[in-house]
N, C-alpha and C positions, 0 to 999 in steps of 0.2 A: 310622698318622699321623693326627692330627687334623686335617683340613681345613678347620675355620673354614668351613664350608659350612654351607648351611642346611637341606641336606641330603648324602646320601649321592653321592656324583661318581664315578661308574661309567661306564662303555664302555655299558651297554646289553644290552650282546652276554651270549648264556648262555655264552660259552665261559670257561673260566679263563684271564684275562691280566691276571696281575700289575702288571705293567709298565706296559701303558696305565692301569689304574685309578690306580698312583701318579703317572706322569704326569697325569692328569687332575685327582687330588688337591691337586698340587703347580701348577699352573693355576690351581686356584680359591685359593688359599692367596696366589700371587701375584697376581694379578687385585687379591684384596681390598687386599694391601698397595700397589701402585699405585693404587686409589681411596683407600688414608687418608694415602699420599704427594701425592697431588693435594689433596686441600683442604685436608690442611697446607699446599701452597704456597700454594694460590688465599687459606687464611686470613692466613698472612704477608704475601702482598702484599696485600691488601686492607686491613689495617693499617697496612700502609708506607705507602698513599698515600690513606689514609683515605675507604676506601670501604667499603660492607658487601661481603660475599665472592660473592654474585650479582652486585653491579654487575662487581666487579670481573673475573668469570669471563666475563659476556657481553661486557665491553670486549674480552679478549683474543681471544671468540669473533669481534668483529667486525673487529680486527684480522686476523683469519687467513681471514674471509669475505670481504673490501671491504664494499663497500656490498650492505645487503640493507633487506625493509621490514622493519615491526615483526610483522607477524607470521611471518614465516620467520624472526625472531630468537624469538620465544615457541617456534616449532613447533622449531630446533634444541635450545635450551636446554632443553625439558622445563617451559616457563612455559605459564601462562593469559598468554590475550593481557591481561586486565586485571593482573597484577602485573607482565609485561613493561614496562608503560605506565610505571612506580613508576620501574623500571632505566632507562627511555629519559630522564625527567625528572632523575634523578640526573646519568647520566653527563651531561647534557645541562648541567648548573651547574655539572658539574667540568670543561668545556671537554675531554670526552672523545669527543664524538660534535655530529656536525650533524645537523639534518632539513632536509631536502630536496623537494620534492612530488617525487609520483612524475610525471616526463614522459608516463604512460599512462595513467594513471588520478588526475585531481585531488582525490579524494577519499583519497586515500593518501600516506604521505610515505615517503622513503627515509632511510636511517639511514647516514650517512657514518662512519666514522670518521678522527679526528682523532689525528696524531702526539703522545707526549708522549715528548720526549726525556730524560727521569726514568724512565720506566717501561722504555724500551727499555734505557737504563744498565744496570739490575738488573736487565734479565731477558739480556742479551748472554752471560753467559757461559752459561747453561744452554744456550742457544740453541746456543753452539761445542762442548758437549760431545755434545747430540746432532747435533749435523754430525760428529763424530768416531766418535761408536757408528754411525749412519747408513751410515758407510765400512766398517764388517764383515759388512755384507749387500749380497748382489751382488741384482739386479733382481728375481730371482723367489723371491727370497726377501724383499722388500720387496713384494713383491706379494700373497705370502702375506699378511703381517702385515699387510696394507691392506685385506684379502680379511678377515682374522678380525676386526680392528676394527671393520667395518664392517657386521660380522654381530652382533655381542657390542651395540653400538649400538641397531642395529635392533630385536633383544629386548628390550633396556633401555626402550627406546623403546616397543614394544607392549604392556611391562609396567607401565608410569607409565600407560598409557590405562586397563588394566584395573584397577588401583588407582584413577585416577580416577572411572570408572564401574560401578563393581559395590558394591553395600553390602557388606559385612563380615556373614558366614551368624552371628557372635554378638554380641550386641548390648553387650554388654559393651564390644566391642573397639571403639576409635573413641568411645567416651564422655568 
């Protein structure tokens, strides 16, 4: 099975086991089609309500965070704090977000987010069908799945820094 990997998705293990390796196969197979599932939505909506699809991905991040500042909205999303600045001024003209000073530090603001009852419309039903899938996993098995997101993230995450700070060993690449 072609795994649409970028590499080879293997257990690790010397032993012969079929089975985990196609699960494993079938992992990253899925993985990939939930991220080209996700910015398909994040690009549709981002269209529907005429934003570029960053703004539009960190509005819903900050819908699902409350209030944070700007840079724990950079440091979730995967932004420099200077393109974050870009997303905070956008949503900030589409009546999608407040600044706030931070009550602890006045040199800092807080990023409120603002209802738009348009955007909740069209995102409602997605919302009830994962309340519905939600209902076929009992606690620890939602625990799991919070336990691997949350791991899958964190690499994702440590590997946007390494991309950020290491030159590319051929010079070609990045020109």
């Amino acid at each position: 099975m072609d795994s649409l990997s970028f590499g080879p998705m293997t257990s690790g293990d010397s032993d012969d086991r079929p089975g985990r390796d196609e699960a494993l196969a079938q992992l990253a197979v899925q993985g990939r089609l939930l991220h080209l599932a996700m910015m398909g939505l994040s690009t549709a909506a981002a269209a529907r309500f005429g934003l570029q699809v960053i703004d539009q991905q960190c509005s819903g991040l900050l819908h699902q965070t409350g209030p944070i500042s700007v840079g724990r909205l950079a440091e979730l999303a995967g932004l420099t704090p200077s393109s974050v600045t870009g997303v905070v001024d956008r949503l900030e003209r589409a009546d999608l977000l407040r600044r706030e000073p931070d009550p602890h530090d006045r040199r800092k603001v807080i990023l409120v987010p603002l209802r738009s009852v348009e955007i909740e419309e069209v995102f409602q039903p997605l919302a009830q069908r994962f309340q519905a899938m939600y209902a076929r996993y009992d606690d620890q098995e939602l625990a799991l799945l919070n336990d691997f997101l949350l791991h899958m993230t964190d690499n994702i995450r440590a590997h946007i820094t390494t991309l950020r700070t290491r030159r590319s060993p051929d010079p070609a690449i990045g020109s």
